[in-house]
C-alpha positions as YAML, in Angstrom:
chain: A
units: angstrom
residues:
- id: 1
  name: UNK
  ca: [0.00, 0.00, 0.00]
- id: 2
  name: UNK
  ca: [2.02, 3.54, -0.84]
- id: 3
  name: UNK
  ca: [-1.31, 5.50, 0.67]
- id: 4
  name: UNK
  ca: [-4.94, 6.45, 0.99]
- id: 5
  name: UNK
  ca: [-6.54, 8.08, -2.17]
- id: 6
  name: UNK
  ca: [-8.67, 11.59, -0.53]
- id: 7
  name: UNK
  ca: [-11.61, 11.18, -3.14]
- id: 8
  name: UNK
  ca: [-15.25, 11.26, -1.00]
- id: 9
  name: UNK
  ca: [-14.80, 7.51, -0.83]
- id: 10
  name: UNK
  ca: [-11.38, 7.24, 1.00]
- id: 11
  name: UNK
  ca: [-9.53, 3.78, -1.07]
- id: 12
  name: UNK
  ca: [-5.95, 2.29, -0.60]
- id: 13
  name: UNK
  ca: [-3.81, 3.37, -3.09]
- id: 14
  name: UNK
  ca: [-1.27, 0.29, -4.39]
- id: 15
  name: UNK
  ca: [1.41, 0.05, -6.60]
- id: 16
  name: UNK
  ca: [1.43, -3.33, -9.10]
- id: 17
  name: UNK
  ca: [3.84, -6.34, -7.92]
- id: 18
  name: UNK
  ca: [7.09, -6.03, -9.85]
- id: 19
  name: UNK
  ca: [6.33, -2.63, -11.64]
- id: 20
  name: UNK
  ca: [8.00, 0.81, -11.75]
- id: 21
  name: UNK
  ca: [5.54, 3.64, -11.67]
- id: 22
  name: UNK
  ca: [2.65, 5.30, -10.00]
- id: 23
  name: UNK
  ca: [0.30, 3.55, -7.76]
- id: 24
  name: UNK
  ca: [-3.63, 2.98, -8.70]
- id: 25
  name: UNK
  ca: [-6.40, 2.19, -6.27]
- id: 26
  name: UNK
  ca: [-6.51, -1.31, -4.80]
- id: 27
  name: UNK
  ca: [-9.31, -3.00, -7.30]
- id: 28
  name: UNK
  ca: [-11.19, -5.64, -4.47]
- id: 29
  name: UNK
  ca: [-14.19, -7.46, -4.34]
- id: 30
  name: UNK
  ca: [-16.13, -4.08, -3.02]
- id: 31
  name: UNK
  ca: [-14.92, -2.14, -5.91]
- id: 32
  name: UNK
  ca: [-15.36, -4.29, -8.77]
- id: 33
  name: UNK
  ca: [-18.83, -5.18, -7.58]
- id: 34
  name: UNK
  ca: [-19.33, -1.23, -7.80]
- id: 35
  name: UNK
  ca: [-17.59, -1.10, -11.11]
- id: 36
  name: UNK
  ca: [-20.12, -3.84, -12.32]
- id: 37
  name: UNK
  ca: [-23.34, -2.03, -10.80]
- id: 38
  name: UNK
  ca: [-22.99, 1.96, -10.87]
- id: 39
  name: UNK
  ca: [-23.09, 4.39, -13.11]
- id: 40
  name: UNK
  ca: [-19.43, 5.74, -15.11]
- id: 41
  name: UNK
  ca: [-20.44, 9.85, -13.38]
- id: 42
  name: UNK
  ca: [-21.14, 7.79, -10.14]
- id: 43
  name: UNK
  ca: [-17.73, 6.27, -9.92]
- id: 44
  name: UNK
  ca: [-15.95, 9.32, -10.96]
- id: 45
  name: UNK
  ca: [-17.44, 10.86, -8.28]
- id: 46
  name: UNK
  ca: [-17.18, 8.75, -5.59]
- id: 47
  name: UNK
  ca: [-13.83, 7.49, -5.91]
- id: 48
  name: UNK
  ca: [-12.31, 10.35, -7.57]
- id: 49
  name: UNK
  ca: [-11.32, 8.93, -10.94]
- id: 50
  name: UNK
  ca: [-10.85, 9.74, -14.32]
- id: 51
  name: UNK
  ca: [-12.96, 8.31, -17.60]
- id: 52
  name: UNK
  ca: [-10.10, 6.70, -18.59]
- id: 53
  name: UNK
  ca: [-10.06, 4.50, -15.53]
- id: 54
  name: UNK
  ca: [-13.21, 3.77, -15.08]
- id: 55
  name: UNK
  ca: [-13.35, 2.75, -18.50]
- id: 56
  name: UNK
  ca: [-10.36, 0.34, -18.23]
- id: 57
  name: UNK
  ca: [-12.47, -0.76, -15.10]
- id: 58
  name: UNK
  ca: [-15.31, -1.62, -17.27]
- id: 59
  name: UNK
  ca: [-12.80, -3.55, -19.79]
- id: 60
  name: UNK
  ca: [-11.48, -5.94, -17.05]
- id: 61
  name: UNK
  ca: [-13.83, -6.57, -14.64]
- id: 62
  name: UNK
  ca: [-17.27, -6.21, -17.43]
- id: 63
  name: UNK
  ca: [-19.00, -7.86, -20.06]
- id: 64
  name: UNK
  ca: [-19.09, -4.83, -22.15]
- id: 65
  name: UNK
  ca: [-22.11, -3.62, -24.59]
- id: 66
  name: UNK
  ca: [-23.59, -0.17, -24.56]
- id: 67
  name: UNK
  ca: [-24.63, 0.35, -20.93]
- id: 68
  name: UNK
  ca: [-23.16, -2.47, -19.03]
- id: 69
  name: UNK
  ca: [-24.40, -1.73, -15.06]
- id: 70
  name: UNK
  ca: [-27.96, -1.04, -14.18]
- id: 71
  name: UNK
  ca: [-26.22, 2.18, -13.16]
- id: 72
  name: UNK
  ca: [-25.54, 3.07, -17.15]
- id: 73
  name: UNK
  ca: [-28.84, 1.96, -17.71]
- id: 74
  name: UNK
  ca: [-31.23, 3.75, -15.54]
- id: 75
  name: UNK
  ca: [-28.59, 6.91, -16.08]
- id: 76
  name: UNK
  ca: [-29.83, 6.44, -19.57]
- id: 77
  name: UNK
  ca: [-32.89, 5.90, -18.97]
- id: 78
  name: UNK
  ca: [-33.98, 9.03, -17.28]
- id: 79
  name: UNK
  ca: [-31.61, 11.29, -19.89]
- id: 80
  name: UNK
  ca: [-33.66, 9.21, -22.29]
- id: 81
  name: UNK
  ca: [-37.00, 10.19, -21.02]
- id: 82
  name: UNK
  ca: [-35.94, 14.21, -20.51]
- id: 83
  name: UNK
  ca: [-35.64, 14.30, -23.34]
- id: 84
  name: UNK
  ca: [-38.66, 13.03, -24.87]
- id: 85
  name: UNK
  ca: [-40.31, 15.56, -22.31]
- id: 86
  name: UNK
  ca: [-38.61, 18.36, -24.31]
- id: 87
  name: UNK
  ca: [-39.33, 16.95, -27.33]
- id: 88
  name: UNK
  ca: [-42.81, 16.54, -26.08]
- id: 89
  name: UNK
  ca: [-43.46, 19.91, -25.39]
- id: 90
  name: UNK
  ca: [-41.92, 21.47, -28.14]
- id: 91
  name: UNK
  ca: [-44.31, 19.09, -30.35]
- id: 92
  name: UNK
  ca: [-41.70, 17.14, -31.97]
- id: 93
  name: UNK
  ca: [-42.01, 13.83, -33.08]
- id: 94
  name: UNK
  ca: [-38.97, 11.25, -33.72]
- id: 95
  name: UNK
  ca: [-36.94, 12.01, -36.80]
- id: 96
  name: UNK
  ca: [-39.71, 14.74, -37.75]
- id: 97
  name: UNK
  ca: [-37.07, 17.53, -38.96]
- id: 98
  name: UNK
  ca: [-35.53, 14.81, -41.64]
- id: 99
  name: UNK
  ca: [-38.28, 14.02, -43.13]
- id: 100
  name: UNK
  ca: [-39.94, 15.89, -46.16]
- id: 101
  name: UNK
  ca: [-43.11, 16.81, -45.09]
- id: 102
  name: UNK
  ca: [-41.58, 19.17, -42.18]
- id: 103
  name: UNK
  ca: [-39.97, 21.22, -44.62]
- id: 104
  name: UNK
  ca: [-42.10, 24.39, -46.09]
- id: 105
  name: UNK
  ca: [-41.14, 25.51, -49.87]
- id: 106
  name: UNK
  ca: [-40.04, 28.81, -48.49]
- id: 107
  name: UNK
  ca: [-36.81, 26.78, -46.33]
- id: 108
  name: UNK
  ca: [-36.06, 24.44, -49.12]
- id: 109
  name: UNK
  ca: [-35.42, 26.92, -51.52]
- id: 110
  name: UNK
  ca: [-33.33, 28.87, -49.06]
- id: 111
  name: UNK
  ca: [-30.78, 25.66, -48.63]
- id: 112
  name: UNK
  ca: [-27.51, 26.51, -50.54]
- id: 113
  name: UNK
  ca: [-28.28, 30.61, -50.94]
- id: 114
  name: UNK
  ca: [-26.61, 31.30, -47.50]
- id: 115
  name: UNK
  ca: [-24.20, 29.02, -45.13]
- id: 116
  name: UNK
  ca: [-25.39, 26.17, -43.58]
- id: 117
  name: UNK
  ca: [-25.17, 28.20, -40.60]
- id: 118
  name: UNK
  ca: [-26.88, 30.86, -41.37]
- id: 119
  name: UNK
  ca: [-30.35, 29.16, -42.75]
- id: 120
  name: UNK
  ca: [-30.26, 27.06, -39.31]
- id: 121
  name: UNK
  ca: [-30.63, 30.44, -37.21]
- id: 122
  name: UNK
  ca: [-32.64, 31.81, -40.02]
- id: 123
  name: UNK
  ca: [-35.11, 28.34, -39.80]
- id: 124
  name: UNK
  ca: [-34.62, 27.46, -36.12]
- id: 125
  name: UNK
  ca: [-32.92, 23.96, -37.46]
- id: 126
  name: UNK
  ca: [-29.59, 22.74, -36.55]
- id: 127
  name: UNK
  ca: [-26.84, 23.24, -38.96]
- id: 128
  name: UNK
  ca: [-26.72, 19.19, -39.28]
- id: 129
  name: UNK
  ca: [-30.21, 18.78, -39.97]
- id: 130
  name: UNK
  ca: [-29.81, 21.87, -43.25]
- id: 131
  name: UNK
  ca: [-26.54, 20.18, -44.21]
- id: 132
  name: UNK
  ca: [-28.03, 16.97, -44.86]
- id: 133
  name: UNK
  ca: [-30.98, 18.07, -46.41]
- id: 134
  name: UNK
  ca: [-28.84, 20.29, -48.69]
- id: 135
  name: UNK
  ca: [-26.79, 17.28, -49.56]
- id: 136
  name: UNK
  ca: [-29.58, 14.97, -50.06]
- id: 137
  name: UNK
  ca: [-31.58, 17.39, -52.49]
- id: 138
  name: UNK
  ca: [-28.06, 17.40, -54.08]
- id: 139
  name: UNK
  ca: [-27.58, 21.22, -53.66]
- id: 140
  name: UNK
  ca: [-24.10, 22.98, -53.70]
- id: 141
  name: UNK
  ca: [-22.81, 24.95, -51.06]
- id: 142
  name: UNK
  ca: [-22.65, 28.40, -50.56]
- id: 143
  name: UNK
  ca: [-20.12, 30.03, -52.31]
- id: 144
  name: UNK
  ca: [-18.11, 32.76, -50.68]
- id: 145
  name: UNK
  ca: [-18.00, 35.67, -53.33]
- id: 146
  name: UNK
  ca: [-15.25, 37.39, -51.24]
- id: 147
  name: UNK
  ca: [-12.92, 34.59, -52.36]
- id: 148
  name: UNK
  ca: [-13.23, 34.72, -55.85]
- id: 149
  name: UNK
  ca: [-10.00, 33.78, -57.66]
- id: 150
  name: UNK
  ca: [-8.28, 33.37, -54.52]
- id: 151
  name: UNK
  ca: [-5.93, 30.45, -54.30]
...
């Protein structure tokens, strides 16, 4: 043991059998059943790590795929269902500003006049949704006119 780590959850700091180097926190039976169970912002916060640890945590001591604790998942979860809240009340429905029928005449023919940028504010869309409609309608870019001839 070279110490104890001073995160909110006080844990033995170790250095590996045979290895030069900085020490790590001791990885027991407690921790790894924490590292199998909570939530990635739960064990940064309680034990005063980095991403990067906890996700070489999850790489040993897991069986991987997208949310791999019950922590992950019900973090998820609720960030899943704030957001359809939002999206609720600002009457949106799933995929609704890709598709065709959301889109008046007056903001299609506006895609590729201006920046991308500039139609989003203009439209209240995100710059990603008018990009891809531009590209799918197969309409060029904006040109910049100030540019002309420059190389």
């Amino acid at each position: 043991m070279t110490g104890i780590h001073d995160g909110r959850s006080p844990w033995p700091r170790v250095r590996a059998r045979g290895t030069r180097g900085g020490s790590g926190l001791w990885v027991n039976e407690i921790l790894v059943r924490a590292i199998r169970t909570e939530s990635e912002s739960a064990l940064m916060h309680w034990f005063g790590v980095s991403t990067k640890a906890v996700w070489n945590w999850r790489k040993r001591f897991t069986t991987g795929g997208k949310f791999p604790t019950p922590g992950s998942k019900t973090a998820h979860l609720k960030a899943s269902q704030i957001g359809a809240e939002i999206a609720t009340q600002l009457e949106l429905r799933p995929g609704s500003w890709w598709r065709d029928d959301c889109w008046t005449a007056e903001q299609l023919a506006l895609l590729g006049t201006d920046h991308d940028e500039v139609i989003a504010v203009r439209i209240g869309r995100s710059v990603r949704a008018v990009t891809v409609k531009r590209v799918r309608l197969k309409i060029g870019a904006c040109k910049d006119r100030r540019r002309k001839g420059a190389r």
